[in-house]
N, C-alpha and C positions, 0 to 999 in steps of 0.2 A: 812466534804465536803458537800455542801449545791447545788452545780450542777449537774444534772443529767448527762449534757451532756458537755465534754468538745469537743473544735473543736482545733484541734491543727495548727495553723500557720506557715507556710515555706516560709512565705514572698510572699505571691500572693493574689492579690485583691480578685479570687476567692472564696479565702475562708469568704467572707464575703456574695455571695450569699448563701453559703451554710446555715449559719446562718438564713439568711432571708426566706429559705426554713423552715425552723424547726421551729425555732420562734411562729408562729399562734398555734403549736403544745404542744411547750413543751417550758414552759417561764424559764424554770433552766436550760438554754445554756448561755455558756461563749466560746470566744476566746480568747486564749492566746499562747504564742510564742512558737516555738518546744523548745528554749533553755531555757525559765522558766516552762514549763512543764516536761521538763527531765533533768533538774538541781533538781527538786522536785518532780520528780516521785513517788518515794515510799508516801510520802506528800497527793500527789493527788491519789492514789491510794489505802488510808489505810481504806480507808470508808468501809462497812460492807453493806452496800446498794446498790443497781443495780446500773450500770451509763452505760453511752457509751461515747466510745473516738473516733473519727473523724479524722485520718491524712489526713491533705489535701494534697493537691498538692501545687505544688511548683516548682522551679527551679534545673537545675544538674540531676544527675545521683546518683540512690539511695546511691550506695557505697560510696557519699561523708558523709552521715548521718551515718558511719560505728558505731559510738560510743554511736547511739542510738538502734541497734539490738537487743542486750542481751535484752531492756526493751521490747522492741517489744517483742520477744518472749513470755518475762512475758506474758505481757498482752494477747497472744493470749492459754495461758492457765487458766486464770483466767475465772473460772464459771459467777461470778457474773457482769463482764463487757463484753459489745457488743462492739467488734473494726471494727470499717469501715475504709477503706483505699480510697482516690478519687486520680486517676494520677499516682504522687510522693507516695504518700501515699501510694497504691497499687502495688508499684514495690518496694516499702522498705518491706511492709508485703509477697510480693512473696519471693525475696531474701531472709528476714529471714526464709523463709518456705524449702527453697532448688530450690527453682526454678531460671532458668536463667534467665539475665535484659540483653537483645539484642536490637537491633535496630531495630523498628517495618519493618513489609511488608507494613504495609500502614501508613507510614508518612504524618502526615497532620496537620493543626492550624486552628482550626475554622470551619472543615466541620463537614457535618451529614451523618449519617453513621446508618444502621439497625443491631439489637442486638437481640439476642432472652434471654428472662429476664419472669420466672414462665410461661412458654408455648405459650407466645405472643413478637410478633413480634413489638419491638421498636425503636422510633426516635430519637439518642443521638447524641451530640456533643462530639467530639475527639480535643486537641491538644496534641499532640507526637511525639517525635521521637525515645522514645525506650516503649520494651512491655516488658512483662512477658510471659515468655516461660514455660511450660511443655511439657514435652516429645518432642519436634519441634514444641508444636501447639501454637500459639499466643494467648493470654486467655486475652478477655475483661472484665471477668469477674471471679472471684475468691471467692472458698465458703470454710469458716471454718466452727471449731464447733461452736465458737461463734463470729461471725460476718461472715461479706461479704466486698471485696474491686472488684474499678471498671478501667477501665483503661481508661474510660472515663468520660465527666463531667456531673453528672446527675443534679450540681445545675447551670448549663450554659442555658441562654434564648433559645439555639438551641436547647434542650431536650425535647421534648413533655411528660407529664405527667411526669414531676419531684419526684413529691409525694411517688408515688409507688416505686423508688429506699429507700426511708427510711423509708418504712411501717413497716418493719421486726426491725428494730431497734427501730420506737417506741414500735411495739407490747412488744418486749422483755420488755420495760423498764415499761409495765404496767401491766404484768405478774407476779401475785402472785405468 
């Protein structure tokens, strides 16, 4: 496996800014399709070397992606890969987590919205209409042990300082 980072596709444009964010970064990003990445998961995941996985966002409701769980989980015990979740992505890595996937309190497409993200207060774009719930609180933001998912779009033009949502994942992957 010769990519650092794969971004995984749920069939939404966006996941090609996300790419365009990383890119300048880290030139071994690849995107490919959720259904050739988890018809090939163990494949893509047999490398012995760091990587990071990407679920984008996408279309539906997590639970239509039910038969890619069990892998999610994998991955979110796996030392050596960083999983970020964006959207979709992020209400699939909740769910697998035990968390509820409800209908957000604040539904919206395209607006900006203030987030608190490493002790400062940021400018991000939301399109949604369901969230990830813990205990009743609406979590825009979700921390494992290894990785972070967001429930908003940090590679959307509406996002001020894009960067810093994937600092922690390149740091990881340059991490002896």
């Amino acid at each position: 496996m010769s990519d650092k980072i794969l971004i995984i596709d749920f069939e939404d444009s966006f996941t090609y800014n996300i790419s365009n964010i990383i890119f300048p970064f880290e030139k071994n990003c690849k995107v490919i399709t959720h259904q050739e990445f988890f018809r090939n998961f163990e494949t893509f995941i047999s490398s012995s070397s760091k990587m990071a996985i990407i679920l984008g966002p996408g279309p539906g409701h997590p639970d239509q992606y039910e038969n890619y769980f069990l892998s999610v989980k994998k991955l979110l015990d796996y030392k050596n890969i960083y999983i970020m979740g964006i959207c979709l992505g992020h209400q699939i890595m909740g769910r697998v987590s035990g968390k509820e996937i409800l209908k957000s309190h604040n539904q919206m497409h395209g607006q900006t919205v203030e987030v608190e993200f490493k002790g400062k207060t940021e400018i991000v774009q939301r399109y949604n209409s369901l969230a990830v719930f813990e205990q009743n609180i609406e979590k825009d933001i979700c921390i494992y042990d290894n990785g972070i998912s967001y429930q908003f779009h940090p590679e959307s033009i509406g996002t001020c300082n894009n960067y810093i949502f994937f600092e922690d994942l390149l740091a990881f992957l340059k991490k002896k």
